[in-house]
C-alpha positions as CSV (number, residue, x, y, z in Angstrom):
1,X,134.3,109.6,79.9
2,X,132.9,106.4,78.2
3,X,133.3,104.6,81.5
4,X,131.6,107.2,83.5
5,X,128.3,106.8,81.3
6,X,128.6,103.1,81.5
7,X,129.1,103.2,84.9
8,X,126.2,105.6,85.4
9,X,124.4,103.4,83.2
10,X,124.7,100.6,85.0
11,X,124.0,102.1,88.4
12,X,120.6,103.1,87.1
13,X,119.9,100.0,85.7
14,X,120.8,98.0,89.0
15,X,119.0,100.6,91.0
16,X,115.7,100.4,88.7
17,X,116.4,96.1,89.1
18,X,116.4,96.6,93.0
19,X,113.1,98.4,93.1
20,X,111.4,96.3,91.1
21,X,112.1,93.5,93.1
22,X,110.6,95.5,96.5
23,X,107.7,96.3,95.0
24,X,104.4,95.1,97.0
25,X,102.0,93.2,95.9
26,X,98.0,93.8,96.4
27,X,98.1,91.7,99.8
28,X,101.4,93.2,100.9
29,X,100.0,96.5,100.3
30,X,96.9,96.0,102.1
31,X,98.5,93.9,105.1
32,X,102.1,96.7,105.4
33,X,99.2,100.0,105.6
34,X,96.1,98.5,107.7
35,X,96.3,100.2,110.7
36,X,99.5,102.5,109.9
37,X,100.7,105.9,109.9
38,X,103.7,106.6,107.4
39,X,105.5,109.7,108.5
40,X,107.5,111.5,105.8
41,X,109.7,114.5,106.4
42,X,110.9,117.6,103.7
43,X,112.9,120.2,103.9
44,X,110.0,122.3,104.5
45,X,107.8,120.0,106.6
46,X,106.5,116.9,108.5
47,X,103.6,114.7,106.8
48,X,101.6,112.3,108.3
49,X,99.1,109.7,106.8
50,X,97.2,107.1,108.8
51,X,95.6,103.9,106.7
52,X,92.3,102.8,108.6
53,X,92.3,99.1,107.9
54,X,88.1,100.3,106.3
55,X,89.7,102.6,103.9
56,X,89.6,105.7,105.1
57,X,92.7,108.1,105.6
58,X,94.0,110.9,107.4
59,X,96.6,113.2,105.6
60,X,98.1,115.8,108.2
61,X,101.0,118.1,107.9
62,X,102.3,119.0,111.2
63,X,100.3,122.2,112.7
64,X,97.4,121.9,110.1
65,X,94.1,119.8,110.6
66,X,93.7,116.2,108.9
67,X,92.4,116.2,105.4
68,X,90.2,113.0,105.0
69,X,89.7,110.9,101.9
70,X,89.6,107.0,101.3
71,X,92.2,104.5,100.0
72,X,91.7,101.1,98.0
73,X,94.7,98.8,96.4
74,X,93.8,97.7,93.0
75,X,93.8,94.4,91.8
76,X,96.9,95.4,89.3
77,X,99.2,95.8,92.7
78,X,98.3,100.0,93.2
79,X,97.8,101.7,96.2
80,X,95.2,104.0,95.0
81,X,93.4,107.4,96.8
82,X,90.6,109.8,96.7
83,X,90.5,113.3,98.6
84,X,87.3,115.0,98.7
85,X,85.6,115.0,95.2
86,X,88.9,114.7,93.3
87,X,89.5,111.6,91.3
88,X,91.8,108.9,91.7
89,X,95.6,108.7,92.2
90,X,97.6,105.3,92.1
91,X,100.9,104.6,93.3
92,X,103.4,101.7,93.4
93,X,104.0,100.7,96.8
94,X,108.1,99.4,97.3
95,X,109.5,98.5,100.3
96,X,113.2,99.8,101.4
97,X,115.5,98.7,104.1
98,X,113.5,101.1,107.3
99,X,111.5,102.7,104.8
100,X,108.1,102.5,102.2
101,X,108.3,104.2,98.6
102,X,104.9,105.2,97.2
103,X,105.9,106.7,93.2
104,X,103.4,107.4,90.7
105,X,100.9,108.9,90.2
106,X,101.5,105.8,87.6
107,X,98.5,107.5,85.3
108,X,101.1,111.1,85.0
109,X,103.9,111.0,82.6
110,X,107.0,109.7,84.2
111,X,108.6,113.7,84.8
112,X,105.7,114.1,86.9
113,X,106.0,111.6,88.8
114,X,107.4,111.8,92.7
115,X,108.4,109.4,94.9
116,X,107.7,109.7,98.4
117,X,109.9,108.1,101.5
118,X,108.9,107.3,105.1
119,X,109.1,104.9,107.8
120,X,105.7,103.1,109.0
121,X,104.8,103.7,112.8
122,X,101.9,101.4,114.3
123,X,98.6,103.6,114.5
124,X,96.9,106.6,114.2
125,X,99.7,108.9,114.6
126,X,97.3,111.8,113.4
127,X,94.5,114.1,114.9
128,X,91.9,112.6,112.8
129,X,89.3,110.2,113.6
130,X,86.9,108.6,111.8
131,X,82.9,109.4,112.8
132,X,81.3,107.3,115.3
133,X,79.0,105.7,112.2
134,X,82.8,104.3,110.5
135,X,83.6,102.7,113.3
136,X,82.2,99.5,112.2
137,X,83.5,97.5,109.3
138,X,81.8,98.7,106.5
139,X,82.5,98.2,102.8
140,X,85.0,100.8,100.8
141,X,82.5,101.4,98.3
142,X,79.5,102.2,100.8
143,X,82.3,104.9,102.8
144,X,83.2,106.1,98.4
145,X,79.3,106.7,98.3
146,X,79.1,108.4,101.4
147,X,82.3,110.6,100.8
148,X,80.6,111.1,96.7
149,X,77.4,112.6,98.5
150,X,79.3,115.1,101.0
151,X,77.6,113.6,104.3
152,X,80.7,111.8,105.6
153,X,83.5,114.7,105.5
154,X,81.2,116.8,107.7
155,X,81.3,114.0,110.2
156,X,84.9,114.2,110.5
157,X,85.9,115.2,114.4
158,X,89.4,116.6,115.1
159,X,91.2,116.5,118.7
């Protein structure tokens, strides 16, 4: 029984080791999402979320209509998000043989935590676009202020 535990031990310890060695740093966050979609399936569904390289995202479950928000990496190596008027959630980003890992949110207790698994697929592989006024480069903290104030959601067309 001993050496099962030990074993167990050590598995989980080796495993923990392997992540931390994937995980991405601020410009590998930044340069693996701009301009992605990361498609995740459950048991009960298909997710989709595109990363416009201006930090806006789409969020789409398949047979429902985008939700919108924006997305920022922090300078302590988090991919972080907003959705609507809901405050921020930050997540590690690791890379896997095929696959990206975002865990966290890293501001929950760890039992709360989740960890989600996809593969990244160039493009928007949602229905979402952003509004003809987002189309130029403009800073993430002008689109926050915009999103903050309720005048950019309603510009939000769907296909």
């Amino acid at each position: 029984m001993k050496r099962i535990i030990i074993f167990c031990g050590l598995y989980v310890w080796a495993s923990t080791a392997a992540l931390a060695d994937t995980r991405l740093n601020r410009d590998e966050i930044i340069s693996a999402l701009s301009g992605y979609s990361m498609i995740w399936r459950t048991d009960q569904e298909v997710s989709t979320q595109y990363f416009d390289p201006r930090g806006i995202t789409f969020y789409e479950r398949v047979g429902k209509k985008p939700e919108s928000g924006v997305w920022t990496v922090s300078e302590d190596h988090l991919f972080c998000s907003r959705w609507g008027r809901g405050g921020w959630s930050c997540y590690q980003v690791i890379r896997a043989p095929e696959t990206i890992m975002f865990t966290g949110p890293v501001n929950q207790p760890i039992g709360l935590n989740n960890v989600m698994v996809g593969r990244l697929v160039s493009g928007n592989r949602t229905s979402g676009t952003p509004p003809e006024s987002a189309r130029q480069n403009i800073p993430v903290m002008k689109v926050l202020g915009r999103i903050m104030s309720g005048d950019y959601l309603g510009g939000i067309s769907y296909q």
